[in-house]
N, C-alpha and C positions, 0 to 999 in steps of 0.2 A: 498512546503508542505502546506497543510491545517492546520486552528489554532486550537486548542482545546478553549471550553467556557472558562474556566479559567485556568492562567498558573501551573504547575506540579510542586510543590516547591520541590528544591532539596538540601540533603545534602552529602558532598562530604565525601569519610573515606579514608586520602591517598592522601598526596598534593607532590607528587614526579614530574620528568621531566613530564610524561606525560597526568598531569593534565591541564598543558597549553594547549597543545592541543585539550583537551576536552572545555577548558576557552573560547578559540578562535570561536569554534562552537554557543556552548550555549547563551555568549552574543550575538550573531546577531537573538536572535529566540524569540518570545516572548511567546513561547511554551511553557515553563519551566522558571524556576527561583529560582538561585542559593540563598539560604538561611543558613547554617550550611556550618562547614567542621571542621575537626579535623584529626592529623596527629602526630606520635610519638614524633616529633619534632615542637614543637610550631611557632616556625619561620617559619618555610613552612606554616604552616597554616595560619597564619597573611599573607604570602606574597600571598597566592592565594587570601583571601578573599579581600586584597587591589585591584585587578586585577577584582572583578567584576564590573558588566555593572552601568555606572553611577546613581547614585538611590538606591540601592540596599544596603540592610541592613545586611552583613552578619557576624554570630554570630561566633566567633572563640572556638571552644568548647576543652574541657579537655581528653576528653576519647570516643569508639564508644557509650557504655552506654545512656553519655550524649547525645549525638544524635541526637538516634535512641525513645529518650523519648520526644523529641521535639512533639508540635500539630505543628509548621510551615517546618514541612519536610512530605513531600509526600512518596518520593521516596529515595534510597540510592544508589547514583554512588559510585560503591567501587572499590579501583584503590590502593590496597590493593600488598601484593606480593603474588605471588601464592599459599605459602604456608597458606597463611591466608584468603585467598577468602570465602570458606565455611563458617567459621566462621563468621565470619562477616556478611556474608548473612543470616547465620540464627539470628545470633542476631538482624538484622533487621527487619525479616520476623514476629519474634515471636511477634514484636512492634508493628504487622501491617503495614509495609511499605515493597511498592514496591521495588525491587532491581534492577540494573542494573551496571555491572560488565566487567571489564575487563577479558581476557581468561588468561588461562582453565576456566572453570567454580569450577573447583575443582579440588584438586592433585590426587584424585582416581574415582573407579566407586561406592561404598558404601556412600563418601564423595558428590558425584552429586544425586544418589537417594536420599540421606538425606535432600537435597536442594528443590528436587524437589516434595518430600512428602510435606515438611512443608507449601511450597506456598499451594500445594491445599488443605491442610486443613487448612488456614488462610485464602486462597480467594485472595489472592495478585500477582502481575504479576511478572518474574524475568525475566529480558534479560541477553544475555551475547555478548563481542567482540566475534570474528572482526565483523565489521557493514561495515568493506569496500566492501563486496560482494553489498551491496544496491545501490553504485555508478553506473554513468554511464555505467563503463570497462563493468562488470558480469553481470548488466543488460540487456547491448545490447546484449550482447553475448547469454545471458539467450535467450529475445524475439525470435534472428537469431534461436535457438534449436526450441523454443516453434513455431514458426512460419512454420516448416518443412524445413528450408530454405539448411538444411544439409542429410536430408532424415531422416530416421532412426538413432539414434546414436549405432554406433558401440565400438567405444574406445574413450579413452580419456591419456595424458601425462600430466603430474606435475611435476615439478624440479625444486626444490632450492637448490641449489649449493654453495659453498663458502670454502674458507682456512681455516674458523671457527673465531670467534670475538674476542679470542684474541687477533689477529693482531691489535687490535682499541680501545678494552675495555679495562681502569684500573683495571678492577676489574673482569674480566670475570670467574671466579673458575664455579656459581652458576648454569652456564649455560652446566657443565660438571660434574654433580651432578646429585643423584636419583630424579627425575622430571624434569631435565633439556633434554640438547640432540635435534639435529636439528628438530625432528618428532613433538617433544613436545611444543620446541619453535615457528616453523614456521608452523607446519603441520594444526594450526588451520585455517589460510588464506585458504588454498590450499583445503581443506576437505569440510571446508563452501560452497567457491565455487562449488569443482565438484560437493556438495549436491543441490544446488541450479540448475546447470546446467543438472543433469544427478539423483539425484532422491539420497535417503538413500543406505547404505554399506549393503549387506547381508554378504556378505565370503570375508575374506582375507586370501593370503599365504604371505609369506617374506624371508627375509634374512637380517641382519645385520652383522657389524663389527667394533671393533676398533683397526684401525690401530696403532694410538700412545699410549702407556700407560703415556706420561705426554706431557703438552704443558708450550707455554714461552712467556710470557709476552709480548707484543714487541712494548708497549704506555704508558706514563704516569709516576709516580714516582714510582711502581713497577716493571718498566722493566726489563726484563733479571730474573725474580721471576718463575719460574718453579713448577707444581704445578700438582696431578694425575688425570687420563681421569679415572672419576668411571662410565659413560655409554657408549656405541657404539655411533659412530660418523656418519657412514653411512648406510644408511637403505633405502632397498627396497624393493616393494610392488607391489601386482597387487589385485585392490579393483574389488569387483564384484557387482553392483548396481543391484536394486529391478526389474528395466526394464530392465538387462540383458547387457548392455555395459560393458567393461573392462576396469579400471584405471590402470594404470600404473605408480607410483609412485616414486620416488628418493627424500630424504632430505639427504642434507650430509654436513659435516664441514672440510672432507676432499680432496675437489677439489680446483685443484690453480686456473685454470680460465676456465671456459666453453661456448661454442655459443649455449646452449642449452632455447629453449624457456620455459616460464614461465608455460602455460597451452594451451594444442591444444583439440579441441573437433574431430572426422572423424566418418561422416555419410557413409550413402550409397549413397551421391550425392554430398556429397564438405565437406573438413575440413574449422575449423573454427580454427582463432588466435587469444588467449582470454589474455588482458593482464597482468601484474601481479597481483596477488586480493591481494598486499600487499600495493595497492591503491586504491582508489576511480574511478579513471579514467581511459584513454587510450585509443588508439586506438585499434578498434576490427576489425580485416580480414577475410574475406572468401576467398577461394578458391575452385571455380566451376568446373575446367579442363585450364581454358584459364588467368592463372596467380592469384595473389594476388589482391584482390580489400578491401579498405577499408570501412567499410559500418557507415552511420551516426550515431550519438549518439541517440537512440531510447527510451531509458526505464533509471532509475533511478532516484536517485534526484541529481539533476545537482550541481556542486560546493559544495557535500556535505563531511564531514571531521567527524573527532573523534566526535564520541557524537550523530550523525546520528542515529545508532541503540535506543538512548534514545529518542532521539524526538519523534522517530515511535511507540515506546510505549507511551507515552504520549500521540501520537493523536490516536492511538489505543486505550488506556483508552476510549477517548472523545467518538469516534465513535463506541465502543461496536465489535470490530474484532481483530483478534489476530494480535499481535505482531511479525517483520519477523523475528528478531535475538533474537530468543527463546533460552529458557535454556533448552528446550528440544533438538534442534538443538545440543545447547552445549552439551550436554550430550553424544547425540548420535555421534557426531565427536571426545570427547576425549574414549568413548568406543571404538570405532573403532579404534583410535592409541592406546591405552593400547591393543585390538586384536589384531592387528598388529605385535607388539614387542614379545604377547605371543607365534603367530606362526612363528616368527624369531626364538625366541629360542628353540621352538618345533620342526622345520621343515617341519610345515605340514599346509594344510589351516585349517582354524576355521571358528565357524559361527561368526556374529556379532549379539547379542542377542537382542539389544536395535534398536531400529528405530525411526521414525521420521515423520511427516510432513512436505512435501517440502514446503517451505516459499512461501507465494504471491509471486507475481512477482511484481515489482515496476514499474507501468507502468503509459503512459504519464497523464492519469487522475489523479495520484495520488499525483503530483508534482505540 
């Protein structure tokens, strides 16, 4: 990546598991630089702000308020729970500060326009996750489409598959809750991507179901804790893109094991095997007629992790060009899963009302 003139001072709201991840990123960049952070619990906040890059002065703050009042915070990485995203984002945005967020963008579609008004009458930029679509995996995958290398795209398949996390998580209730549910949880990887690879959602139809009305604990010092399924588990989809391909969709919690692949692109001259976009990386395959061929790492930023989507706005800022993991992007991906669900329980297809701009592409100049 290219540097910006001077680094994006950032303050964190939200010092849970997966602000390390984000930690891990940031200090190798000199893109940015972690200054504030605050978190409901004090000790997480001490323990992140001990963790940053040697030098680095960061202020352990009380509340988002305090913040988001800072002059040495630019931006606000909010790593917040979903239910609080919005929030928090606008109470950044009103301070003048940039936002940059973990998914959803918001728990509703009222709650994402509300987001996305306020940035442009402030003039401020908001990202949102996943930013794993910018890696290598979607990247090269992206180029192999943009390059004709598959003809025309005709369809496309997504599947995330699983027994559902309670089998692993202490605490898994939340994930089986109004805004939880496989589509919600994971559908934002899977969405970003085919958005990336195949263009904005016009029409969806579906089908959902829940199989179990309760599930069981089966890790941790709650085990054997039973507890009720308030959404549908498994959901299926057939998305219809701006250019006219077919997505084909599954997210579900109630599969024991599957050999089903992650995401397949199929032109009118070769499919393509796109790998999980619940990574950065992987290997990407074509198929011509004359077998499976892997093709090089072409496009994205290489070795890139949590926090990637923030950098790119940052040298975005620098270089006056949009940003690729937009909250308009976010927007228009959790629209389309709230469409989704509505024509699951309608039974019929729907338009998808919001749209998008397909992201730059991450290509080798950009790295």
């Amino acid at each position: 990546m290219g540097e910006p003139l001077k680094p994006l001072n950032i303050g964190i709201v939200g010092a849970g598991k997966i602000s390390g991840a984000y930690l891990s990123t940031l200090r190798s960049l000199t893109s940015v630089r972690l200054t504030a952070v605050t978190d409901l619990d004090p000790s997480r906040a001490r323990a992140v702000a001990e963790q940053a890059r040697a030098g680095e002065e960061v202020a352990v703050l009380p509340s988002v308020a305090a913040l988001v009042a800072r002059d040495d915070v630019d931006a606000v990485l909010n790593l917040t729970i979903p239910a609080a995203h919005a929030d928090v984002a606008l109470a950044a945005i009103r301070a003048g500060k940039h936002v940059y967020g973990e998914k959803p963008l918001a728990a509703n579609r009222e709650e994402a326009d509300a987001v996305l008004a306020a940035a442009r009458e402030a003039g401020v930029r908001v990202g949102c996750a996943p930013d794993t679509v910018l890696g290598s995996g979607t990247q090269t995958a992206r180029k192999a489409v943009d390059d004709g290398l598959i003809g025309r795209p005709v369809a496309a398949t997504a599947f995330m598959t699983g027994a559902g996390h309670e089998r692993w998580h202490p605490d898994p209730e939340f994930y089986y809750r109004p805004g939880g549910g496989p589509l919600l949880d994971m559908g934002p990887y899977y969405l970003s991507a085919l958005v990336h690879l195949l263009g904005p959602v016009v029409r969806v139809t579906g089908a959902s179901s829940r199989p179990r009305a309760r599930r069981t604990i089966g890790s941790g010092p709650r085990a054997g804790h039973t507890f009720p399924v308030e959404v549908d588990t498994h959901i299926t989809g057939v998305l219809e893109h701006a250019g006219g391909a077919l997505s084909t969709l599954v997210m579900s919690f109630d599969v024991r094991a599957a050999r089903l692949p992650r995401i397949e692109v199929h032109g009118t001259d070769a499919s393509l095997s796109v790998p999980d976009p619940n990574n950065f990386d992987g290997a990407v395959e074509i198929h011509r007629g004359d077998g499976w061929e892997t093709l090089p790492p072409s496009a994205g930023y290489p070795g890139a992790g949590r926090g990637t989507g923030l950098v790119d706005l940052a040298e975005a800022l620098s270089e006056g060009r949009p940003h690729r993991a937009s909250a308009e992007l976010a927007a228009h991906v959790l629209d389309t899963m709230l469409t989704l669900m509505d024509a699951a329980d309608q039974g019929r297809a729907l338009p998808v009302t919001s749209t998008c701009e397909r992201p730059a592409p991450v290509t080798a100049a950009d790295t």
